[in-house]
PLY file of the C-alpha trace (Angstrom):
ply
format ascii 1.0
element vertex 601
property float x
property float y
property float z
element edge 600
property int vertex1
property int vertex2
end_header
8.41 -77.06 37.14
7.58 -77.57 40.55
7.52 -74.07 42.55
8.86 -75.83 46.03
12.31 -76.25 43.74
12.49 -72.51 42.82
14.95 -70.19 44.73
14.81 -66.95 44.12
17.48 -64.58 46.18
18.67 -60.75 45.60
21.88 -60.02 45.92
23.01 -57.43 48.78
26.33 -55.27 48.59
28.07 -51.83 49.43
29.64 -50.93 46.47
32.66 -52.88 45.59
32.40 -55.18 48.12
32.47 -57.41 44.84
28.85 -58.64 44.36
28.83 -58.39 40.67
32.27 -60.22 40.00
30.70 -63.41 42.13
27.36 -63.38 40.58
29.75 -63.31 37.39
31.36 -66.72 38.89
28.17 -68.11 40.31
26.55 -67.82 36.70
29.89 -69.57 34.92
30.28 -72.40 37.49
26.62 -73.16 36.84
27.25 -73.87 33.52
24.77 -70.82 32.30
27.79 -70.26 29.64
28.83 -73.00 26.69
32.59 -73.77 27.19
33.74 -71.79 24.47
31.79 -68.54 24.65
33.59 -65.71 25.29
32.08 -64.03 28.31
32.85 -60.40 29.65
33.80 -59.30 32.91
30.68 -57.91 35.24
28.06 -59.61 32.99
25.09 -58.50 34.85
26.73 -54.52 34.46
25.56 -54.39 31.08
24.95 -51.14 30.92
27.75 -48.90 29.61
27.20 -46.27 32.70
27.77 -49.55 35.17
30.60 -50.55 33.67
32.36 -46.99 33.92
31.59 -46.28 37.46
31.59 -49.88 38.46
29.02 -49.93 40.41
25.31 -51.49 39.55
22.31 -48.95 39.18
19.85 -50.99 36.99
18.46 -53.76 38.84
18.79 -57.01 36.71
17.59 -60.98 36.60
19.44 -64.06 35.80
18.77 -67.91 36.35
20.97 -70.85 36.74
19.34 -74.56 37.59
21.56 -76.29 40.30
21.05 -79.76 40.77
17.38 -79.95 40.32
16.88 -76.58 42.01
15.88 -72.81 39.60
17.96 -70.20 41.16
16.55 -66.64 40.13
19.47 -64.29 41.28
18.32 -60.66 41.27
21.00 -57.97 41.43
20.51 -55.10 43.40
22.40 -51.40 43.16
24.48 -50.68 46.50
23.64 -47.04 46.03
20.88 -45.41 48.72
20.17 -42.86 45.40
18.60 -46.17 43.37
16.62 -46.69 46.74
13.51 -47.39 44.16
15.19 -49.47 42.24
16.04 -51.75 45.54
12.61 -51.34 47.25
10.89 -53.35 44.06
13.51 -56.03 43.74
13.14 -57.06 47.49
9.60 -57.59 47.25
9.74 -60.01 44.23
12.21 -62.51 46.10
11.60 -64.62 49.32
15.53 -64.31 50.31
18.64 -62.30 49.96
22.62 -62.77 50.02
24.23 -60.60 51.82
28.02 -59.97 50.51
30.79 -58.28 52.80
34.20 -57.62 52.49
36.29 -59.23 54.95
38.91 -56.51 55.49
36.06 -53.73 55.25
32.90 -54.97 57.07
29.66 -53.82 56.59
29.28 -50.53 55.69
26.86 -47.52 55.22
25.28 -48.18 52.26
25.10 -51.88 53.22
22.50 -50.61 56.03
20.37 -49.23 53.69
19.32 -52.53 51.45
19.72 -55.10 54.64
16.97 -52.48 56.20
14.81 -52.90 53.50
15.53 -57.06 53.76
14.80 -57.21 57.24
11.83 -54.99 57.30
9.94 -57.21 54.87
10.88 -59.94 56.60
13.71 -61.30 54.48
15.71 -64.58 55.04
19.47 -62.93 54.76
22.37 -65.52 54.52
26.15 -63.87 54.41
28.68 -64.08 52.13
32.30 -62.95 53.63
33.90 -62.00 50.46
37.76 -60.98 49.20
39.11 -63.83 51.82
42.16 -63.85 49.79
42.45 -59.77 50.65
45.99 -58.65 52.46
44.96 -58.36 56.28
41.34 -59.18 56.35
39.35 -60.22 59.41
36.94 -62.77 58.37
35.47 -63.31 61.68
35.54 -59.63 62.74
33.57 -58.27 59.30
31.44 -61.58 60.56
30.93 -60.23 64.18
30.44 -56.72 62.35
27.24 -58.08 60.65
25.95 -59.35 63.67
26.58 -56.03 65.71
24.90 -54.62 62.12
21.68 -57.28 62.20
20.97 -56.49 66.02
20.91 -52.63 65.60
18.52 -53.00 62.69
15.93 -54.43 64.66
16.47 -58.26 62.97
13.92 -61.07 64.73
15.76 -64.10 66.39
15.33 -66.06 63.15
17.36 -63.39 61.17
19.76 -63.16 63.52
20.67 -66.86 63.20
21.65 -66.41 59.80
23.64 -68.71 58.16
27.07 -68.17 56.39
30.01 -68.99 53.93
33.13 -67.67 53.25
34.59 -66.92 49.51
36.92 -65.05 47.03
34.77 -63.92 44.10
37.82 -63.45 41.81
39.38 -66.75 41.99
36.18 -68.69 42.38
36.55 -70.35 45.59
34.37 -70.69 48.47
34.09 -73.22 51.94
31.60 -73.25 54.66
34.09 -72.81 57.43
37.48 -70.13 57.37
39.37 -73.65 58.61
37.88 -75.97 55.68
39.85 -75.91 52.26
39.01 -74.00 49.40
36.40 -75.49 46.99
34.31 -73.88 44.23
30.62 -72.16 44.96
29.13 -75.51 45.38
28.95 -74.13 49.35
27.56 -70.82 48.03
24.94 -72.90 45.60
24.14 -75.19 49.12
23.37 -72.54 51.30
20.71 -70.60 48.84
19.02 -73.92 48.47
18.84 -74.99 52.19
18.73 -71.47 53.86
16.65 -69.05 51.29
12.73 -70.69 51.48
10.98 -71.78 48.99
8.63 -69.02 47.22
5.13 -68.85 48.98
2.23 -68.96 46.48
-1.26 -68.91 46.55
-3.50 -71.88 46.79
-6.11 -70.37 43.84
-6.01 -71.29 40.46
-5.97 -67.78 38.72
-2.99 -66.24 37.90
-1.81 -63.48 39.94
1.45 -61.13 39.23
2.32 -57.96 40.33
4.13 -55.53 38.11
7.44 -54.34 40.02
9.93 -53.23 37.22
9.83 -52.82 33.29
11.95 -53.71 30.79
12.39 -52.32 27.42
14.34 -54.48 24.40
14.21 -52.84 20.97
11.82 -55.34 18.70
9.62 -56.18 21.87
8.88 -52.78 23.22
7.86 -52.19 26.84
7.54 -55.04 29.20
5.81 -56.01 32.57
8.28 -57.69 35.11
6.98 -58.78 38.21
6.94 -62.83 40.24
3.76 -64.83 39.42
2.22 -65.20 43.05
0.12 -67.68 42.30
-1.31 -70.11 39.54
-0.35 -70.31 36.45
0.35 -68.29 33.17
0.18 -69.12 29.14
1.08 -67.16 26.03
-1.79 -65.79 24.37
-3.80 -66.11 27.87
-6.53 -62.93 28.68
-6.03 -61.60 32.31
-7.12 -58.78 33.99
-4.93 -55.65 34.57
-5.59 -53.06 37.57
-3.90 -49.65 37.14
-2.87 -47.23 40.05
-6.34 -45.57 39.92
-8.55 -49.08 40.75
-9.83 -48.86 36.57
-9.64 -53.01 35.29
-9.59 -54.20 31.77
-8.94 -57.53 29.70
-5.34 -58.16 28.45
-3.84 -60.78 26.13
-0.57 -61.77 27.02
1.37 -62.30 23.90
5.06 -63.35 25.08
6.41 -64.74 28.05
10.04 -64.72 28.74
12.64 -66.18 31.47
15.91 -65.58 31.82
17.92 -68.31 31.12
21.71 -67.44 32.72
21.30 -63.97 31.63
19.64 -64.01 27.99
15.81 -63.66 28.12
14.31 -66.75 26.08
10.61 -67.10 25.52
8.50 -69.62 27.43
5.04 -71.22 26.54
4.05 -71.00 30.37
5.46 -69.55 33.70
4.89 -71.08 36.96
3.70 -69.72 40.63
7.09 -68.27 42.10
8.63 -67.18 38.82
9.82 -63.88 37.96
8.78 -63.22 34.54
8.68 -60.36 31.68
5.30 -59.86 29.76
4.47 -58.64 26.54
1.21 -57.23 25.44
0.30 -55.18 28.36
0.23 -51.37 27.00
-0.11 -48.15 29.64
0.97 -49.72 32.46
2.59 -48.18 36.14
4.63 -50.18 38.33
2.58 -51.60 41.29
-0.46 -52.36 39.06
-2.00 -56.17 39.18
-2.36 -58.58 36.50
-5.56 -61.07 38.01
-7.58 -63.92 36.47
-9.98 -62.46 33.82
-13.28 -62.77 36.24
-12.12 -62.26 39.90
-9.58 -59.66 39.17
-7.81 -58.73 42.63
-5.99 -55.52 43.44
-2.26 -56.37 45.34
-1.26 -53.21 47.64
0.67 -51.01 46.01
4.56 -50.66 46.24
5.37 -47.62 48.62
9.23 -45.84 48.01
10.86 -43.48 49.70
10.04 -39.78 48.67
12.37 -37.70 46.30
14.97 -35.21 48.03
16.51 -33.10 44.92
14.85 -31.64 42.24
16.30 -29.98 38.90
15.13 -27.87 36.41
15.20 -29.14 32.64
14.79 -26.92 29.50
15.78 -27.06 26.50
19.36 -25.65 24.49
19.18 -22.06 24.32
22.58 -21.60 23.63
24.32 -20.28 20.51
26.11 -23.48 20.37
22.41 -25.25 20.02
22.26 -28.10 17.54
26.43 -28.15 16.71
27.47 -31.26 18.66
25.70 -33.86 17.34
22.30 -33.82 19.07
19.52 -35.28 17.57
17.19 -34.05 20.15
16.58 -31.15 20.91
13.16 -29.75 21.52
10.85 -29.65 24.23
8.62 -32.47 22.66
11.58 -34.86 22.37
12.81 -33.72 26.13
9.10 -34.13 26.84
8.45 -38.00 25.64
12.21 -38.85 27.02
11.66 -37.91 30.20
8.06 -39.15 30.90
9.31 -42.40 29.35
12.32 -42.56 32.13
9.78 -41.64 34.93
7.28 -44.48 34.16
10.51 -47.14 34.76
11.88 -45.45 37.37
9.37 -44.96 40.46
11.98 -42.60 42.52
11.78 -40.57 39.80
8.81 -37.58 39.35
8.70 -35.47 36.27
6.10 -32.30 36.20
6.34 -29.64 33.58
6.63 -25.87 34.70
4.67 -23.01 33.62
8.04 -21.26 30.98
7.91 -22.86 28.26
10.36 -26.32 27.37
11.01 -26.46 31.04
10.42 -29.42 33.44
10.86 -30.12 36.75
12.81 -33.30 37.27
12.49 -35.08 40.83
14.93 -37.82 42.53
16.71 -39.36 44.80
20.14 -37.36 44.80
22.42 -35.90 42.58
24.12 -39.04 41.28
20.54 -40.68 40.70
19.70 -37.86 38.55
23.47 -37.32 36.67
22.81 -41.29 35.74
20.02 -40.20 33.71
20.99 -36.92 32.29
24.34 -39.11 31.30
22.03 -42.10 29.52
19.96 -38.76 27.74
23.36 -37.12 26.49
24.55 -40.61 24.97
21.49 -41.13 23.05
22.03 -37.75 21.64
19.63 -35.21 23.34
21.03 -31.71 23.71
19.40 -30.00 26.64
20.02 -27.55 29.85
19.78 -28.30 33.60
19.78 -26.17 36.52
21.46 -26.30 40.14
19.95 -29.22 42.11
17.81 -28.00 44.86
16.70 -29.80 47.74
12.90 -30.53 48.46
11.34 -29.49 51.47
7.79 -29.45 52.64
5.69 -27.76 55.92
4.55 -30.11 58.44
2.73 -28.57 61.47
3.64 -24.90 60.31
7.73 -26.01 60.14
9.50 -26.25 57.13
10.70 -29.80 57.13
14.01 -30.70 54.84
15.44 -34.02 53.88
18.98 -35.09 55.81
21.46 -37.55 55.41
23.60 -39.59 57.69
27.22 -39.32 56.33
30.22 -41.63 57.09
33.24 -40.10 55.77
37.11 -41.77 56.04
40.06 -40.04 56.10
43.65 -39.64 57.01
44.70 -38.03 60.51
45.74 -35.10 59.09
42.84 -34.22 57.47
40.46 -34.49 59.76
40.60 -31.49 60.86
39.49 -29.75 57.45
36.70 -32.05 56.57
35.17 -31.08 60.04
35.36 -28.11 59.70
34.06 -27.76 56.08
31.08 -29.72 57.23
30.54 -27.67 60.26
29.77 -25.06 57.65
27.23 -27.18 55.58
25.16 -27.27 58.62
26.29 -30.53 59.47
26.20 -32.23 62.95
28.46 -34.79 64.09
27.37 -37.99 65.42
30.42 -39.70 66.01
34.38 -39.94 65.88
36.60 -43.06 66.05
40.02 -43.87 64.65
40.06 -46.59 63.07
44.01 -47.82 62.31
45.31 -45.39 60.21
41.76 -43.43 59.54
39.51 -40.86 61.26
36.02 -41.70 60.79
33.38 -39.61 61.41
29.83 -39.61 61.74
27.71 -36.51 60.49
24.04 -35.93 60.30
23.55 -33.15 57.70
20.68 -31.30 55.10
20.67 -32.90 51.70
21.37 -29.43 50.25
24.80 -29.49 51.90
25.65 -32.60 50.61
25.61 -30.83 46.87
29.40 -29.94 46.12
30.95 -31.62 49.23
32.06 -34.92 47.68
34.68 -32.44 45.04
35.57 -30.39 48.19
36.22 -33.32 50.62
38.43 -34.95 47.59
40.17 -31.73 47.01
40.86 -30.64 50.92
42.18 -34.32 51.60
44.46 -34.81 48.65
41.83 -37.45 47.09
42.06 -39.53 50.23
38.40 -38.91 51.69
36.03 -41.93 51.51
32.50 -40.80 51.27
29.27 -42.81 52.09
25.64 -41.66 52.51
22.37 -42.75 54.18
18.88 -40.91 54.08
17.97 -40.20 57.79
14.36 -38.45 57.24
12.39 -34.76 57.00
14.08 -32.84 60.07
13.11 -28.85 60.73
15.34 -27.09 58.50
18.83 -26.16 59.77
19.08 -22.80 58.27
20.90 -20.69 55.48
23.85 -22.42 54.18
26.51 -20.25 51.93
27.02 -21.15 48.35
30.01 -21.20 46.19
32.58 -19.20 47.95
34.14 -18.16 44.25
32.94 -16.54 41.83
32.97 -17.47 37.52
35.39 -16.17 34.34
32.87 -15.55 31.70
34.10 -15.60 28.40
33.10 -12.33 26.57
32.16 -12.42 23.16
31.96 -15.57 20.49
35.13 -17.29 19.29
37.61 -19.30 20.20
39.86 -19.79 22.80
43.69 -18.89 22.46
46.40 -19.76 24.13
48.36 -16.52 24.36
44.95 -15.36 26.05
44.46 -18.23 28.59
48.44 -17.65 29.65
47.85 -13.99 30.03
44.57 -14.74 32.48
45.88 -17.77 34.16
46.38 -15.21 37.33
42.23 -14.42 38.07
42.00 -18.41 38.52
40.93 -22.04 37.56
40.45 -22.43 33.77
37.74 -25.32 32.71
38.85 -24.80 29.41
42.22 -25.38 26.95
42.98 -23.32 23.57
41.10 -24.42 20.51
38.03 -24.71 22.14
35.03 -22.51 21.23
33.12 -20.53 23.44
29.94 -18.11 23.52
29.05 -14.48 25.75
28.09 -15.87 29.48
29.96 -19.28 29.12
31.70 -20.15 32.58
35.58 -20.68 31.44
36.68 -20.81 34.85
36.26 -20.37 38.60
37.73 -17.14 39.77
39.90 -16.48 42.59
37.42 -13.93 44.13
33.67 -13.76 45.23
32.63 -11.88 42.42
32.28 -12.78 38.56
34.94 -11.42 36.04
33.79 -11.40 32.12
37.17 -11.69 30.13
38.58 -12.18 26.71
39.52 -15.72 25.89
40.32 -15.23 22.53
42.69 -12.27 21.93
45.22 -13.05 20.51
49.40 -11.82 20.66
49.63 -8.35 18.95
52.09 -8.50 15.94
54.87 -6.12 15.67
58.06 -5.93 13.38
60.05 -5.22 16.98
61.37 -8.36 18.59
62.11 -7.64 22.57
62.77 -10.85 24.91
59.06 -10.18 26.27
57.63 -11.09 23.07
59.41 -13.88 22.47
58.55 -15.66 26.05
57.29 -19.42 25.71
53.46 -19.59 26.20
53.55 -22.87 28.71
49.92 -23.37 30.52
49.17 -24.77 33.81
46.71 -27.69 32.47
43.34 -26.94 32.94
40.43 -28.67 35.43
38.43 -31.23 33.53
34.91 -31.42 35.03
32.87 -34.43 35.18
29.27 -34.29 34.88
28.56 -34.78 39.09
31.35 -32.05 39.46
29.83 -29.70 36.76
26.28 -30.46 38.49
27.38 -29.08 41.92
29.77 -26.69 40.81
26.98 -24.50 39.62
25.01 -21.74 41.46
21.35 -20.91 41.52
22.02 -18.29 38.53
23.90 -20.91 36.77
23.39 -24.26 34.13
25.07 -26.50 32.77
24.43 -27.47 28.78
24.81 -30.71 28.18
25.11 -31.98 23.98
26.40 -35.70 22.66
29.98 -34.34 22.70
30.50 -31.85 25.39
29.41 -30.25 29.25
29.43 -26.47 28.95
28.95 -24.16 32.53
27.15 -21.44 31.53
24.89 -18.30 33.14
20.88 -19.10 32.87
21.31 -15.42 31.42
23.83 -14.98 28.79
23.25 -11.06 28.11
25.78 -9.12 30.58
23.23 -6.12 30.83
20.59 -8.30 31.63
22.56 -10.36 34.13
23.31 -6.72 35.81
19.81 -5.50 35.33
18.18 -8.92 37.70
21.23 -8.68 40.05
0 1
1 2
2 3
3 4
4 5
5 6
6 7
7 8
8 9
9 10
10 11
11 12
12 13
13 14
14 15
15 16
16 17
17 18
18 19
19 20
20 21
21 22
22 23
23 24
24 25
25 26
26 27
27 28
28 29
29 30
30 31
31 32
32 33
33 34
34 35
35 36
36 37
37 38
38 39
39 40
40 41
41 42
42 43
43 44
44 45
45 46
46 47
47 48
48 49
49 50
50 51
51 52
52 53
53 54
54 55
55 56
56 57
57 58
58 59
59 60
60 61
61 62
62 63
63 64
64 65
65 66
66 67
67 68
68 69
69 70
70 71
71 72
72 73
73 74
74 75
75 76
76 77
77 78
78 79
79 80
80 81
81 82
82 83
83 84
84 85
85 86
86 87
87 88
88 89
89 90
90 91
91 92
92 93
93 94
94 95
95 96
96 97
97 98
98 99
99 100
100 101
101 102
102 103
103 104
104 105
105 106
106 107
107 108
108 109
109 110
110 111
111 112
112 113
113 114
114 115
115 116
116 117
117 118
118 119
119 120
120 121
121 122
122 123
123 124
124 125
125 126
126 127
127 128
128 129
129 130
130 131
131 132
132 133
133 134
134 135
135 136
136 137
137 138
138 139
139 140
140 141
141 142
142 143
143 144
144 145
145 146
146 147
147 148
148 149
149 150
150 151
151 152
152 153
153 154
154 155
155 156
156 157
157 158
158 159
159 160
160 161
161 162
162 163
163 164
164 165
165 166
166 167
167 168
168 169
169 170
170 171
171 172
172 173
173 174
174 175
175 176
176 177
177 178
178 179
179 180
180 181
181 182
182 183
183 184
184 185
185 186
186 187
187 188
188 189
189 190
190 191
191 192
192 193
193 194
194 195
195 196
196 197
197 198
198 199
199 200
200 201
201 202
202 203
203 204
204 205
205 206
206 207
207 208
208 209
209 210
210 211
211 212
212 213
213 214
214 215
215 216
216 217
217 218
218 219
219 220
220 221
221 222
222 223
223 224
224 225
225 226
226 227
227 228
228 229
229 230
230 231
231 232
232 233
233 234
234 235
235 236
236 237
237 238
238 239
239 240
240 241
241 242
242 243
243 244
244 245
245 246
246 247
247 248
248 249
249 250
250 251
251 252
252 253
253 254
254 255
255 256
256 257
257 258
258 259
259 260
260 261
261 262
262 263
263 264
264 265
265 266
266 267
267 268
268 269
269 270
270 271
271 272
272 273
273 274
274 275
275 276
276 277
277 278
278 279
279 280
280 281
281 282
282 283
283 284
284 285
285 286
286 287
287 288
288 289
289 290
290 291
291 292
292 293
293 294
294 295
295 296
296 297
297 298
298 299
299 300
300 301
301 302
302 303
303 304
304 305
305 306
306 307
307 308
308 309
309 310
310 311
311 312
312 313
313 314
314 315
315 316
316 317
317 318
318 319
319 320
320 321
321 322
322 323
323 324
324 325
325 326
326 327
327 328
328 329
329 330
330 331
331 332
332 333
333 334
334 335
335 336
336 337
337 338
338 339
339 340
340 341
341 342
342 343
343 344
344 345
345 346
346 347
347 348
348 349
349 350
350 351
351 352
352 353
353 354
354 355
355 356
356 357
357 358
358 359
359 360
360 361
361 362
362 363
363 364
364 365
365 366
366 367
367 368
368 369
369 370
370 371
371 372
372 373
373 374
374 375
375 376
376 377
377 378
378 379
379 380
380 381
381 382
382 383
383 384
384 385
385 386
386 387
387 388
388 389
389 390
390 391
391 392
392 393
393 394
394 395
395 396
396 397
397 398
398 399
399 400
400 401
401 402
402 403
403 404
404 405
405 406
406 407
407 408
408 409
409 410
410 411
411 412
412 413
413 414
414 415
415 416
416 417
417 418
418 419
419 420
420 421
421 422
422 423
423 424
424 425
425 426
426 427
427 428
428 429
429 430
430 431
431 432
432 433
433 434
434 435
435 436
436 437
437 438
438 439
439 440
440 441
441 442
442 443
443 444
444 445
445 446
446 447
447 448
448 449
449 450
450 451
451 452
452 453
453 454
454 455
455 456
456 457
457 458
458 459
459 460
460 461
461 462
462 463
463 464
464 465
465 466
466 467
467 468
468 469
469 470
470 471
471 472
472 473
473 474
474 475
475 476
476 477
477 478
478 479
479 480
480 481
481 482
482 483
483 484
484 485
485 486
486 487
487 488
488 489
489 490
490 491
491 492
492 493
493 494
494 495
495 496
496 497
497 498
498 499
499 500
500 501
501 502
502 503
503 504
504 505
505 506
506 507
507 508
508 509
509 510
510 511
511 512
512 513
513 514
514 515
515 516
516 517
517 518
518 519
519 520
520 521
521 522
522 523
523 524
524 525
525 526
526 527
527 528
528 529
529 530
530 531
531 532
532 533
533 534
534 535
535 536
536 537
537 538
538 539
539 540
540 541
541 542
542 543
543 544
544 545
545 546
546 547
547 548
548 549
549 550
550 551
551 552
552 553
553 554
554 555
555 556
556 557
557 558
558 559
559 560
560 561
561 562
562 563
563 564
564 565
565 566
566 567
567 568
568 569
569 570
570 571
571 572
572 573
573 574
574 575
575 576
576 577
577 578
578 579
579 580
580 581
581 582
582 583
583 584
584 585
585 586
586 587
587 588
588 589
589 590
590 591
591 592
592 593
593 594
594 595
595 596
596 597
597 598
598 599
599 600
């Protein structure tokens, strides 16, 4: 294989702007598929997280050989909370598609990954996607990306980008809006003319840098990174450099390549591939494999700081060990989460000084809940704590992290969502309708951001769009007011009744239905007030041999809220957890003891 006829191109997309559905077609028309195999929807979401949210957080390879050309497609999350995720990808690929919806345009969270494109000097191509869409504007989302390019700073080069026009879900594509349809031959075309070749080194040593890691079950832990230059065989001894400058001899035992998306083991991988390693043990991302006598040390990969942290601990509850978990002490929470941090550079795990407790560091709250929701599903049972923002002193001022927030929404709203961000601290930016939307523009602290997505949704009727981009450190904005409610606590051990819920349906919100069991300083409910009421979930109807009309009134409930694990995360106050088993999310107080609660307090 000749590197001058290797492509190799990430993928660039707000979410659901329908990346992972053309990747999906570019991979069948290929031919990376035999006719008859049966081949899921969103093939490069393989994860079972993706596929639920429908959006892509794991960064993922595939290959597909057009004409004599090897396209390496690399697919990137759309999310600015997998920021490290992105940050590696780009640096392993000489190009990048850019996909936008043609009724939408660019939008926020397009910004963030086209920054990082154009910053390390990136050749970006566009892809006008979702053509087919009810009253799209192909050539305005086109102009959009322009306007988008030139406030980004892009070089005359990058502004002369090239680009096609396609529907992912029918599989159609042409290189002008007045040509007729074809298939992603166009598409296929334009990543071998426009993205450049890979540039390698001239030396004959092998030299790879590690930029992600990937884990399959008989294989163990794997180095992924592009061979930069030279060339690389199985059972070859290079040099490895970790993060503190310390070199020793390696054998590597297994090269593999993805062919269409299956890995498949190669004798040999060329200058320009991307390629996973086995044999390497203890190993960081950003270290340097190197010949085995001229090692050289790359510059390592730099990623944009954490801005939440959470506390972990273990499952103190009474309910400990009855759903299913597998895991549950500190040493398994331990091993877990070190193992997560050492894939996932955005990530920072410390311990604390209480014992079983850790300090868990990331990118936001969804970055985090994608983690604690992987843990849960391979049956740890374990407790978290409110997210809380990271801040840090420069020059004598505290300095906190803020966001730039684009938020959509009907006329009528407008109104409220201002206003409830004027609360958070928030400052806005800018204000435009846009047909039959407000959208405005807000620049506001991190920590205000935790709980706003279930408010917005809730003040707008579910008709808020949200988006987010990390802005910097700013000097911190000031005090900003928790949870205006306050909690139902259930009061002693049992289970819940029905009669009992009815009867208390008046003090507010119940998280929970009848049949379900509950322990002293379990949250059962938000109440109407500011303060927290303890109450009695499971008394049950007093039996009598009198029968009046009163006692013989139907018990009908209001349903109750179901909480998801983002809404459960930033429901939560700072004396608050949440306990998360296999099989169920429980709100509870940090302290369960009412006379100790009322003793700190």
């Amino acid at each position: 294989m000749d590197s001058s006829k290797i492509r190799n191109v990430a993928i660039i997309a707000h979410v659901d702007h329908g990346k992972t559905t053309l990747v999906d077609g570019l991979l069948k028309q290929s031919g990376a598929f035999r006719e008859n195999q049966v081949v899921s929807e969103r093939v490069m979401d393989s994860n079972d997280q993706e596929r639920e949210r429908g959006i892509t957080i794991f960064s993922k390879n595939a290959s597909v050989v057009y004409k004599d050309f090897l396209i390496n497609i690399v697919d990137t999350p759309g999310h600015a909370d997998f920021g490290g995720q992105v940050e590696r990808v780009l640096g392993t690929v000489d190009g990048a598609l850019l996909i936008v919806d043609a009724f939408e345009g660019p939008m926020a969270q397009t910004r963030f990954v086209t920054k990082k494109a154009l910053e390390l000097g990136l050749t970006i191509s566009v892809v006008i996607n979702k053509i087919d869409r009810a009253g799209c504007d192909p050539m305005l989302a086109l102009d959009k990306v322009f306007d988008l390019f030139v406030d980004l700073g892009a070089n005359d080069a990058q502004l002369d980008f090239a680009y096609v026009f396609a529907s992912g879900r029918s599989g159609t594509s042409r290189r002008k809006l007045e040509d007729p349809d074809s298939n992603f031959v166009p598409i296929f075309d334009l990543i071998v003319d426009k993205i450049p070749a890979p540039q390698v080194g001239t030396g004959p040593d092998p030299i790879l840098q590690i930029t992600s890691l990937d884990y399959q079950e008989f294989l163990g832990r794997m180095a992924v990174g592009r061979l930069r230059q030279g060339k690389l065989q199985i059972n070859q001894t290079v040099t490895h450099v970790n993060e503190h400058g310390v070199a020793k001899k390696v054998r590597v035992t297994k090269i593999l390549y993805p062919e269409g998306v299956k890995l498949k083991e190669i004798p040999e991988a060329v200058a320009g591939q991307i390629v996973s390693l086995c044999g390497i043990s203890d190993f960081t991302l950003g270290d340097t494999l190197s010949g085995a006598e001229n090692p050289v040390t790359l510059p390592r990969i730099k990623v944009d700081p954490p801005t939440i942290a959470m506390r972990f601990w273990v499952n103190d509850s009474p309910f400990c060990g009855l759903d299913g978990g597998r895991f549950l002490t500190s040493n398994h929470l331990a091993e877990r989460l070190d193992r997560e941090a050492l894939s996932d550079v955005a990530l920072q795990v410390s311990r604390l000084d209480e014992p079983g407790a850790f300090r868990v560091a990331g990118r936001g709250v969804l970055h985090l809940s994608v983690i604690i929701e992987k843990m849960r599903r391979e049956g740890f049972e374990f407790t978290v704590g409110r997210p809380r923002v990271l801040t840090h002193e420069e020059d004598g001022v505290e300095m906190e992290p803020v966001e730039t927030i684009t938020i959509h929404a009907p006329p009528e709203f407008a109104g409220m969502v201002i206003d409830e961000i004027n609360k958070r601290r928030g400052e806005m930016k800018d204000m435009t309708l846009e047909g039959n939307q407000t959208r405005v523009v807000f620049d506001i602290p991190a920590r205000g951001l935790i709980g706003l997505r279930t408010r917005l949704l809730s003040l707008s009727k579910g008709y808020a769009v949200f988006q987010q981009l990390f802005k910097g450190f700013e000097p911190s904005k000031g005090k900003i007011e928790q949870r205006p409610t306050g909690a139902l606590l259930a009061k002693e051990r049992g289970t819940a009744v029905a009669y009992a819920i009815w009867k208390l349906e008046e003090r507010g919100v119940m998280f929970i239905g009848p049949g379900e069991d509950v322990y002293p300083g379990m949250i059962v409910g938000e109440h109407n007030r500011s303060d927290d009421l303890t109450i009695n979930v499971s008394k049950t109807k007093q039996l009598t041999n009198m029968r009046t009309t009163s006692a013989d009134e139907a018990t009908v409930l209001t349903p109750h809220r179901q909480m998801s694990l983002e809404e459960c995360l930033e429901f939560i106050n700072d004396d608050e957890a949440v306990e998360l088993t296999p099989k169920k999310l429980r709100l509870r107080k940090i302290q369960l003891d009412e006379t100790q609660r009322r003793r700190t307090a």
